[in-house]
N, C-alpha and C positions, 0 to 999 in steps of 0.2 A: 504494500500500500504506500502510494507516494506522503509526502509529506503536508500537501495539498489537500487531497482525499482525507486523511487522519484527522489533520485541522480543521474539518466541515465539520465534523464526527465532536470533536471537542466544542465546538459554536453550539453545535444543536444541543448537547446536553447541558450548557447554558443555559438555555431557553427555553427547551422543554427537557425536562430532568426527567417524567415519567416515564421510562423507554417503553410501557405498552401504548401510551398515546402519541411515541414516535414514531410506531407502527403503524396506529389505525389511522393518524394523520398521513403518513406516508401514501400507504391502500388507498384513504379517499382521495384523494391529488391526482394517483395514476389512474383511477377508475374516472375522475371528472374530466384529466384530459384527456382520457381515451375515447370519450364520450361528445367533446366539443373539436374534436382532430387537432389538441395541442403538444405540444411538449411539456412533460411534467413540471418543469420549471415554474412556467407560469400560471398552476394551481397550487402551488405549496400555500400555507396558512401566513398568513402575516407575520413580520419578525423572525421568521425562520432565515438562516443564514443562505447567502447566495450558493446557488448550487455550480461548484465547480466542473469544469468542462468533462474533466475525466470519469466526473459520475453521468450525466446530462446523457449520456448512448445506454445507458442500460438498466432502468429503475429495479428490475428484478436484482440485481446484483446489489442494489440499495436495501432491497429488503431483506435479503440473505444475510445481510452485515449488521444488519438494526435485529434482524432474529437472534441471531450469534453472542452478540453482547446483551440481550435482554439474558437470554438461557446460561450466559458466564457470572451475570450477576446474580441471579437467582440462586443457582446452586453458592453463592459466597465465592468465587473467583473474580479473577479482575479482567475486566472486560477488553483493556488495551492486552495486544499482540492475537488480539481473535481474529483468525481471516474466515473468509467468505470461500466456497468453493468456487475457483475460475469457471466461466461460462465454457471458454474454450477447451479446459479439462475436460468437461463432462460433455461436451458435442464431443469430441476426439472418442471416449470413452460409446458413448452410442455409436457413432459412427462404424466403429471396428465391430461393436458387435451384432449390427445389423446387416455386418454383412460377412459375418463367422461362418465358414463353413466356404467362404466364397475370396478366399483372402486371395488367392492366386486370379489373375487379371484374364479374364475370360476371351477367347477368340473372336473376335466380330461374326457375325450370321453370313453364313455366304449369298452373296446376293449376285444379281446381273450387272454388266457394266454397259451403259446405255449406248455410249461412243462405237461397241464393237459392232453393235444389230444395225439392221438396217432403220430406215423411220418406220414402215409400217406394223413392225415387231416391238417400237418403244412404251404405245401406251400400255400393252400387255405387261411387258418388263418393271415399268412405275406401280403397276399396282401389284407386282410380282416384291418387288423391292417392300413398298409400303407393306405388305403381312406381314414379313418377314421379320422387320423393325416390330412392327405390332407384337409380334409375337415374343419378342427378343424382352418388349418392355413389359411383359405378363409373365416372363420366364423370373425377372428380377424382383419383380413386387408381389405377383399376385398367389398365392398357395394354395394348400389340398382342401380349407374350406372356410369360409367365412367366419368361423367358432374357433379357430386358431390363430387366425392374423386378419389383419385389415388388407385391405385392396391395395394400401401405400408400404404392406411388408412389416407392419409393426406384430410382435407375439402377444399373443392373449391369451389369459390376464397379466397384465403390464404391472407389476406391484413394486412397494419402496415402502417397508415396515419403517424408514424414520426419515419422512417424509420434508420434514422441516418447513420450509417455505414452500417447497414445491417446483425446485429446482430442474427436477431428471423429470417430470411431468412436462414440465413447461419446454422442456426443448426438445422433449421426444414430440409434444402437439407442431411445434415447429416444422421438426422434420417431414412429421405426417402432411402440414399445410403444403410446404414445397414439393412433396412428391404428388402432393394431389391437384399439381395444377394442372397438369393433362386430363385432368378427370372435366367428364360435364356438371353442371351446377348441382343438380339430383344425386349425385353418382357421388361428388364429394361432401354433400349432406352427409348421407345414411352411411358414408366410412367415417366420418368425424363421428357419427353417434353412437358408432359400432365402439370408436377407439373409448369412449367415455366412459361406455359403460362397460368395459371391458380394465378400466385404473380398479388397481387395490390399495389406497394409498393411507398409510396408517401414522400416529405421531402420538406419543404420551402427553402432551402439551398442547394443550384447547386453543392456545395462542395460536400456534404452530400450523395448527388445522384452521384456523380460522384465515388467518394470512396465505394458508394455500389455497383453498376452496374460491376467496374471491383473485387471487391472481392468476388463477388457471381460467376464470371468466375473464378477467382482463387482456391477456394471452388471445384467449380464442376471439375476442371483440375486434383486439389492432388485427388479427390476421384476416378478419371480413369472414369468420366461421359461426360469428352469434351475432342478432340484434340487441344488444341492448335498450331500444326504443319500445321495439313492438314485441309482437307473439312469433317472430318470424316467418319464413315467406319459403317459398319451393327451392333457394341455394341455402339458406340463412336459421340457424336455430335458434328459437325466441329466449328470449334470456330467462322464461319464467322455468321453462323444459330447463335449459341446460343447468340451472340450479338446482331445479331435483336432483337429475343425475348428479353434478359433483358433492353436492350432502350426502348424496347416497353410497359413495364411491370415495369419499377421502374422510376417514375416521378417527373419532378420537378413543382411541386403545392403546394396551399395551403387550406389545404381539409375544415380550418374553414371559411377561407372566398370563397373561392371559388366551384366549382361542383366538383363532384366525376367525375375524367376521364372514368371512366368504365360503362358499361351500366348496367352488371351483377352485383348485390351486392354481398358484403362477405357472404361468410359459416362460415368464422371463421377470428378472425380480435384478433390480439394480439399485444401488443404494451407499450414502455414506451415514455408516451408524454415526453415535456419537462416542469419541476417542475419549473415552473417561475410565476410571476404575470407580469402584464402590465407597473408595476412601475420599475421591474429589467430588462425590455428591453430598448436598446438604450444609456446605462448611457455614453458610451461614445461617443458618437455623438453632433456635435454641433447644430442639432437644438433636442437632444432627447425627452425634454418638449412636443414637438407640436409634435413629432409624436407620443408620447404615447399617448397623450389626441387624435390625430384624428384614432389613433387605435381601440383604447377602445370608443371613439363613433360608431366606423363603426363597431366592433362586438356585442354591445348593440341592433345597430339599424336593421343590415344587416336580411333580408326575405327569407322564403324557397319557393318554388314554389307555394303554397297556399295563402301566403300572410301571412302567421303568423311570429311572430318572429323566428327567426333559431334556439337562444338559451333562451331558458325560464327560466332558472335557474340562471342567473347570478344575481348576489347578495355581494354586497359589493367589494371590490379591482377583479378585473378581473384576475382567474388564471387560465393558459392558460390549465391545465390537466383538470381543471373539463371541460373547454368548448370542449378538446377534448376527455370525456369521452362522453360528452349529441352529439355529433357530433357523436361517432362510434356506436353509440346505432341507430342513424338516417340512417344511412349511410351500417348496415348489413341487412340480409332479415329476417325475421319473422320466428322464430325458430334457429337462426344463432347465435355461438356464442363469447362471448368479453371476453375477461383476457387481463386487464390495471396495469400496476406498476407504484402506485401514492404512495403520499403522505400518509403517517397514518394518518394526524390531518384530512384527508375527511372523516375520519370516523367519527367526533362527533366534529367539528368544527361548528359552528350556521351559517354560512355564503355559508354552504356545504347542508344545510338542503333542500333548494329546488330539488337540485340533488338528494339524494338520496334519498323524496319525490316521484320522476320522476321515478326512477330507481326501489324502489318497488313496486306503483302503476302500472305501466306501462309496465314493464319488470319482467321478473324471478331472481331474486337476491340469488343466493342458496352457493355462497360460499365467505370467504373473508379470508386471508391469512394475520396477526399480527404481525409485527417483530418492535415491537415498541421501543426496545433498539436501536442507528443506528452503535455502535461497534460491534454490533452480524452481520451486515449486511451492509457495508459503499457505500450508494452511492450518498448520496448530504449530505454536513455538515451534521446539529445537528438532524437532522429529523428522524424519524420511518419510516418501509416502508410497504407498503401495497398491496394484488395483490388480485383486483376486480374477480368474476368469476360470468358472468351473462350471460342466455339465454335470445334472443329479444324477447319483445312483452310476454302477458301472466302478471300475478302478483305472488308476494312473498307469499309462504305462511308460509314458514321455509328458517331462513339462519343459514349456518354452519360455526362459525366464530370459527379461527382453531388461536389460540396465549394462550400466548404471545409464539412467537416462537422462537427458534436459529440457526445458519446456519447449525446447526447438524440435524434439524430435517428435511432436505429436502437431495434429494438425485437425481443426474442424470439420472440414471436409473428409482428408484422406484417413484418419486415424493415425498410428504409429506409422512414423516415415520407413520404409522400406528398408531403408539404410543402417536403424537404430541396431546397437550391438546386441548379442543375445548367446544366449549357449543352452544347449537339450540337454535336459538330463533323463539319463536313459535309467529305470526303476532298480535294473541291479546294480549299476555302480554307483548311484545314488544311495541305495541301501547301505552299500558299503561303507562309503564316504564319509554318513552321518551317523551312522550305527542305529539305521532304522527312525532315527529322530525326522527323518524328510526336512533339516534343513534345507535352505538356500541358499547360495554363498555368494556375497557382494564381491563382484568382478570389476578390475579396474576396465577402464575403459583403454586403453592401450591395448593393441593385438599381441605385442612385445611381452609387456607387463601378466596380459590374460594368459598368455604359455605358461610365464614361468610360475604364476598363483594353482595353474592346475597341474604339474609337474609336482608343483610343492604339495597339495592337495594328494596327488597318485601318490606320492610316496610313503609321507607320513598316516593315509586314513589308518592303515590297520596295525597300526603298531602299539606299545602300552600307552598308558596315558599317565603322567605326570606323578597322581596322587593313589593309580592302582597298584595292589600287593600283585604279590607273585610276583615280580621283575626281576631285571636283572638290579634294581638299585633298591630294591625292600624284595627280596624272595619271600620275608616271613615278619609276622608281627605287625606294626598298628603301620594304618597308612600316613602318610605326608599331609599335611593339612595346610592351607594356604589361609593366613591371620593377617587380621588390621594391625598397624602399629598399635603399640600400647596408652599412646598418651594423647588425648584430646585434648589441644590446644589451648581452647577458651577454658575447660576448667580447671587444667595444670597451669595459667597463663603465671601464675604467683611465684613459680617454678624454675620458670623459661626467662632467659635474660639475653639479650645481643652480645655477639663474641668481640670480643676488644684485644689491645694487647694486653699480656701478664692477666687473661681471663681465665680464672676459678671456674670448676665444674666439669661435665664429663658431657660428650661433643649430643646435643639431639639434632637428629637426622630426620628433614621433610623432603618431598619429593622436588619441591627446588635445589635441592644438594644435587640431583642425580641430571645429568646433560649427556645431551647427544651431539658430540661434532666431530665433523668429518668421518660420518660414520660407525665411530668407537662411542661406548657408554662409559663413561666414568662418572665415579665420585668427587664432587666439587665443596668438599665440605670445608673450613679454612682450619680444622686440625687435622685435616690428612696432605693438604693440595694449599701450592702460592695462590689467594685469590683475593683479588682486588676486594678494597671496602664495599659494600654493595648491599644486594637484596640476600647475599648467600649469609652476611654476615649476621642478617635478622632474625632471631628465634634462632641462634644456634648453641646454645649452653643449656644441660641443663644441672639446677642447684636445688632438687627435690631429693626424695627420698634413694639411698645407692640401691635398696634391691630389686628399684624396677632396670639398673644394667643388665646389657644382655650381651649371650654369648658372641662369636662370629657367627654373623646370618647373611642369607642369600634376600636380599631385598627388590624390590618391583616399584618403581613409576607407572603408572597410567598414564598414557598420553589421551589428553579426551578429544583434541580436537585431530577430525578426521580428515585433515587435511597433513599431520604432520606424517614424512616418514614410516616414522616405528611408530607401533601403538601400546609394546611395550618396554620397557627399561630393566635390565637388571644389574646389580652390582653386589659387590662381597664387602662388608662392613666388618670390621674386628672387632673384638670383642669391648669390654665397656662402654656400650654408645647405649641411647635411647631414643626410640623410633616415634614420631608422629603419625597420627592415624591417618594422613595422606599419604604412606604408603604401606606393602603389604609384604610381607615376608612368610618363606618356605618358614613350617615349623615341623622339623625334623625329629623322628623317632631317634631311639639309640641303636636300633639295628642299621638303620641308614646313615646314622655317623660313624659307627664301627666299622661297616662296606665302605665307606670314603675314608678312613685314615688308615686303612689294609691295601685299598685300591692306590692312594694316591702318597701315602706315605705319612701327613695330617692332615687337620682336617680344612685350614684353612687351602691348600691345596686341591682338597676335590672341591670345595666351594667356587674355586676359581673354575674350575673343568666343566663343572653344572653351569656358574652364569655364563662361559664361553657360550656353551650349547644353547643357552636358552634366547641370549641374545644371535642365534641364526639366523641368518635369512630366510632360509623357507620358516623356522617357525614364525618368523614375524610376518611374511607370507599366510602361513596356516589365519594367523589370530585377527586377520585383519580381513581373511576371508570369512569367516564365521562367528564377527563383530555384532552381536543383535545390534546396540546404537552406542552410543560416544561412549557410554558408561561401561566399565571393566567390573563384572561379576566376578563373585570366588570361583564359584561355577567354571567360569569360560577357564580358569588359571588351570585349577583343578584338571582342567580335559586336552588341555595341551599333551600332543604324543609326545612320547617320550622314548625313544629307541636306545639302545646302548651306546655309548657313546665313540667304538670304536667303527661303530657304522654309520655315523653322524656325518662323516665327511661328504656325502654325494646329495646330504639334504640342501646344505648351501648353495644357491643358484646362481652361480655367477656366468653372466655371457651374454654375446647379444642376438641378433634374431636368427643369423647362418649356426648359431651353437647348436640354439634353442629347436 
């Protein structure tokens, strides 16, 4: 959002503070101008701030953004960094998948060429040629019967369990109007009315429903599909009709815990839930505590008609997009299909793995759309974004995961540009790869780069992993365990003092100590290393308690931003230091220090041999392929392969594309 656009947003809630009467103000402005053929401009309410240009092309996208921050205030979030879903995302996103099935660019109809006949064989040939196209444009729109699709190629029923404003309604009518201009006046009536009542459009939020029910009438009014004046007329549906149907057809429910109003499943069910967990509802409610917790019991516990649980995949904090993906997966009919805009970390998150367990067993999982930068694509803070593309029912046997992507490679028109990078994963060596978890592994976008991360990937999948027994580095006894530093800063801060000279105390270690240059990881702390007065020298003593020193450890920087490098850092600290809970250190059994000072001779020694290893290229490769988001789990530490170290040598990748 430009700077422009934000500062309207900041005027308006000046002057009207209530953001539901920025709404219903908004609604009546585009419905009056839509009504007198003006530009929303010049119906807004008095006092309202000038509408700048960049909003002035597209009032739906104004209400998408006034919906957004009323539903961030309500739950007690703060409404600034809330974006709107782009128009042109979600045209890109229809587009591709209305024409699924059909992605490969179809042969022209062979027809007559008029030049080669003579003239009295041409008019034959013209109306030889005119079938043919005729027939070409019934091959692409038209299907096996009116109760499945419209005449303009749309699937029915059309559904979006969170519907919001009525965004993916509103530009699938669109699409429908421009394919239906070839149609006669009669002919694109009764497919507009077909389409209507064929919406399943659902929303927990009366607001929500109410904001879409009258802009999918606004919608249909500028496209010359409804009268708003009269009862309408033989092209025109009267506006008294087409509001039955959209009351009757965008509802206020709630599709995870309650029934599907419809008796008819989806055909085709597209949607951006809401990216929330259990813990970011309610914050500003005074009892929010107890209604989150009897929330999140009623959707752990809540039963489908069979008696089984509804949602089988929930796993760790309750976030409400996966329950409403494992819901529209339940909820369309067998062979029907889903395109969901979630979150990017569902794709390789550990707590996403039952879902998408469910989702390739169970279902056809055949495509997945990567924009894991969230500047390329802004629509919830710091997050990547993601667009599922899965038929019901059936299993995976190939998915075609299309990243890392940029908002260039998608297009209104064409869908994903032709050209966008992508790589198949084939289900058995996927299996392998992931160890059945059906991760997905963020691929750089370099051809170069892409070799050598799947290179690094083949070789390291099946080897131990980091913190598993039996190896060759714990054959027996407890595993390795990957720990926060010990000392939380703010409330040891009475503790901690800045290193000076002739400075008392014993060295604490934050992940500002640990740098990467020129490739090498070192310790920058100013009692091991020359280092200028600075940021290294802040928080570096500390004068608490001696028994929280610790032995020689193997320590970890997280790099969080995904732009650097390496995403992790290791180094060998000696003993008496004290670590900050910005970083995280191996905590090693004594079977594993006994194997390293037999192995290496002491132990700081094999310490040195582990961080070599750990700071490898392929594994830094591996970690940064299978990064859920910026943030560094134990988890992800924990599952680093880990092979013996005398066969370490062929994981490092070095070379360029003739090696490769």
């Amino acid at each position: 959002m430009t700077s422009e656009t934000s500062g309207w947003y900041a005027r308006l809630d000046h002057e009207c503070p209530d953001r539901v009467e920025q709404i219903e103000s908004w609604l009546d402005a585009w419905l009056l101008a839509t009504n007198q053929g003006q530009p929303v401009a010049a119906t807004l309410p008095r006092g309202w701030p000038t509408l700048p240009a960049g909003l002035l092309s597209d009032p739906g996208s104004v209400l998408d953004h006034l919906l957004a921050r009323y539903e961030a205030e309500s739950d007690g979030r703060s409404p600034r960094g809330v974006y709107a879903t782009p128009v042109r995302f979600v045209d890109a996103i229809l587009c591709d998948e209305l024409h699924h099935g059909r992605s490969r660019k179809k042969e022209p109809p062979a027809t007559l060429s008029l030049t080669a006949l003579p003239p009295s064989f041409r008019v034959f040939a013209e109306q030889f040629n005119e079938s043919i196209r005729g027939q070409s444009f019934e091959d692409d729109y038209s299907q096996e019967s009116d109760e499945s699709h419209t005449l303009s190629g749309i699937p029915l029923p059309f559904a979006d369990p969170s519907v919001g404003a009525g965004l993916f309604a509103d530009r699938i009518i669109r699409m429908h109007a421009d394919r239906c201009s070839g149609m006669d006046a009669q002919q694109r009536k009764e497919d507009t009315l077909r389409l209507l009542e064929g919406f399943q459009l659902v929303d927990v939020s009366d607001i929500a429903v109410e904001s879409a029910r009258k802009r999918l009438l606004i919608v249909l009014a500028r496209l010359r599909l409804v009268d708003l004046e009269g009862e309408g007329s033989e092209s025109l549906i009267g506006r008294s009709e087409a509001n039955l149907i959209i009351e009757s057809n965008v509802r206020c429910a709630d599709p995870l815990r309650g029934e599907w109003p419809w008796n008819e499943s989806p055909r085709l069910l597209v949607s951006r839930p809401p990216w929330l967990r259990i813990k970011d509802r309610f914050r500003g409610h005074p009892e929010g505590s107890q209604l989150r917790k009897s929330l999140s019991k009623e959707l752990r516990q809540i039963k489908g008609p069979d008696g089984s649980l509804r949602f089988s995949a929930i796993k760790g904090n309750v976030n409400l997009y996966r329950l409403y993906i494992e819901r529209s997966l339940q909820l369309s009919q067998k062979g029907g299909r889903v395109r969901m805009v979630v979150p990017e970390s569902v794709l390789r998150e550990k707590s996403s793995a039952p879902l998408r367990k469910l989702i390739v067993l169970q279902n056809e999982w055949d495509s997945v759309w990567s924009f894991p930068d969230n500047q390329q694509l802004p629509l919830v803070g710091a997050q990547g974004v993601s667009v599922l593309g899965i038929t019901v029912a059936g299993t995976t046997e190939v998915l075609t995961s299309f990243g890392p992507l940029h908002s260039r490679d998608i297009s209104a028109r064409k869908g994903l540009d032709k050209g966008a990078p992508f790589l198949e994963l084939e289900r058995g060596p996927w299996s392998v790869w992931t160890d059945a978890s059906w991760a997905v592994p963020k691929m750089p976008k370099s051809l170069h780069e892409r070799n050598k991360t799947l290179r690094a990937i083949g070789t390291l999948a099946d080897q131990p992993r980091l913190t598993e027994e039996g190896t060759w580095l714990n054959p027996s006894g407890k595993a390795i365990r990957v720990r926060a530093g010990e000392v939380d800063r703010g409330s040891w801060s009475s503790h901690i003092s800045d290193w000076g000279t002739g400075s008392s105390g014993s060295p604490f270690v934050r992940g500002t100590h640990i740098e990467l240059n020129d490739g090498e990881v070192s310790l920058r702390h100013p009692a091991f290393a020359d280092v200028p007065e600075g940021v290294q020298w802040s928080h570096a003593v500390w004068n608490g308690p001696s028994d929280m020193l610790g032995p020689p450890r193997i320590i970890c920087r997280a790099m969080i931003n995904p732009q650097m490098e390496r995403r992790l850092l290791w180094v060998v600290i000696p003993s008496g230091c004290v670590l900050g809970n910005s970083v995280s250190f191996l905590d090693l059994p004594n079977q594993v220090v006994e194997r390293l000072v037999a192995e290496f001779g002491n132990l700081e020694g094999g310490l040195a041999a582990l961080a070599s290893h750990l700071n490898s290229e392929g594994l830094n490769l591996w970690s940064k392929a299978w990064a859920a988001n910026n943030n560094v789990n134990n988890y992800e530490i924990e599952m680093l392969p880990f092979p013996p170290l005398e066969g370490a040598g062929p994981v490092s990748l070095m070379g360029n594309d003739s090696e490769i």
